[in-house]
SEDOLUM-991054 format. One record per residue: x negated, y negated, z of N, C-alpha, C, O in turn. Coordinates in pm, whole numbers, padded with zeros to 5 digits, always signed. Atoms other than C-alpha are relative to their C-alpha. Layout:
<atoms>
XYZXYZXYZXYZ...
</atoms>
This chain:
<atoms>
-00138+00021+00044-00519-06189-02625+00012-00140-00058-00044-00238-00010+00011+00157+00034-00430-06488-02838+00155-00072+00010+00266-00019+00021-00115+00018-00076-00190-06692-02759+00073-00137-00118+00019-00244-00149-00031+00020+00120+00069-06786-03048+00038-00152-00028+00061-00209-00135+00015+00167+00019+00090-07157-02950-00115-00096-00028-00114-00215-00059+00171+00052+00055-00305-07210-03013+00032-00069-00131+00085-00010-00225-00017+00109+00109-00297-07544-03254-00130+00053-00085-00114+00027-00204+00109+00015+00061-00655-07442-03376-00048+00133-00092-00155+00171-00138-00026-00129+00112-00539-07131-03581+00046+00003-00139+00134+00084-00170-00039+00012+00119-00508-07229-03935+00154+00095-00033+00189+00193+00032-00127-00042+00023-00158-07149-04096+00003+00054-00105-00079+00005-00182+00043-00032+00183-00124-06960-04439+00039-00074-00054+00105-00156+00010-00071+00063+00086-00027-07116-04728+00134-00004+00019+00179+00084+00092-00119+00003-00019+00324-07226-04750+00055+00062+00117+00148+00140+00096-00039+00012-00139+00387-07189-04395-00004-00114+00071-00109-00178+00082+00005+00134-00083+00509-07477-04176+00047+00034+00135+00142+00111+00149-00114+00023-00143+00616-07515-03808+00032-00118+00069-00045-00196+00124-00091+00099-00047+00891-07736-03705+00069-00001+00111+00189+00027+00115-00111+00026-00107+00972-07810-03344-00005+00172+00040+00095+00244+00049+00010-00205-00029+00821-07392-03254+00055+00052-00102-00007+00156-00122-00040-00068+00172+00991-07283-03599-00073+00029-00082-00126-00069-00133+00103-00011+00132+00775-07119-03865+00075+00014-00079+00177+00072-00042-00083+00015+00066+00929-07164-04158-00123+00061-00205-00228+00013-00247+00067-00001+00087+00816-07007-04501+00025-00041-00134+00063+00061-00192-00044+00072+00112+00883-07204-04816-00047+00009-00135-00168+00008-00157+00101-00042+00149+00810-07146-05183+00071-00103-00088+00153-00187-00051-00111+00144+00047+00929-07364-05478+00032+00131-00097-00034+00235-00107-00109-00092+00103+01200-07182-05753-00122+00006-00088-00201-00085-00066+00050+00015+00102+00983-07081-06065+00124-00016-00101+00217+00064-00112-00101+00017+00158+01195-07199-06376+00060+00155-00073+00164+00182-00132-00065-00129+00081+01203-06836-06495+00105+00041+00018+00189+00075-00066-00120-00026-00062+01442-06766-06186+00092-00086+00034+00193-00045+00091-00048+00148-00088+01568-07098-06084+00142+00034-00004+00220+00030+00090-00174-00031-00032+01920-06979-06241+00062+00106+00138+00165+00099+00206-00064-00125-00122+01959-06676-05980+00000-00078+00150+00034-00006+00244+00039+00058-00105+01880-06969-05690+00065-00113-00017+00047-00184-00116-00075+00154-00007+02123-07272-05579-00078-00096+00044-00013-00199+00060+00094+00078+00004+01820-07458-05506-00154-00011-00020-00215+00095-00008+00158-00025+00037+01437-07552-05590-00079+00042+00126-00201+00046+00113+00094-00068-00100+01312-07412-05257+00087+00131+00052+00205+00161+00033-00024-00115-00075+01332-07109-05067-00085+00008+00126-00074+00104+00202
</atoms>
C-alpha cells in the first residue's frame, strides 16, 4: 500500500502541493486567453 504523503514520489508535470493541497496549474494559451479572466488555470 502506498502511502499518499511519501515525499519520494515524483509529481507530474504541472502539479504542485501547497500546505497537503495538490493543485494543478496550466498557463492560458493566447488562442484562448479571451474565454479566461486570467493567465493561469
Amino acid at each position: 500500500m502506498h502511502n499518499m504523503d511519501d515525499d519520494s514520489m515524483p509529481l507530474p508535470n504541472h502539479v504542485t502541493c501547497r500546505d497537503g493541497v495538490y493543485q494543478y496549474v496550466r498557463r492560458v494559451t493566447d488562442d484562448v486567453a479571451d474565454a479566461f479572466a486570467k493567465s493561469r488555470i
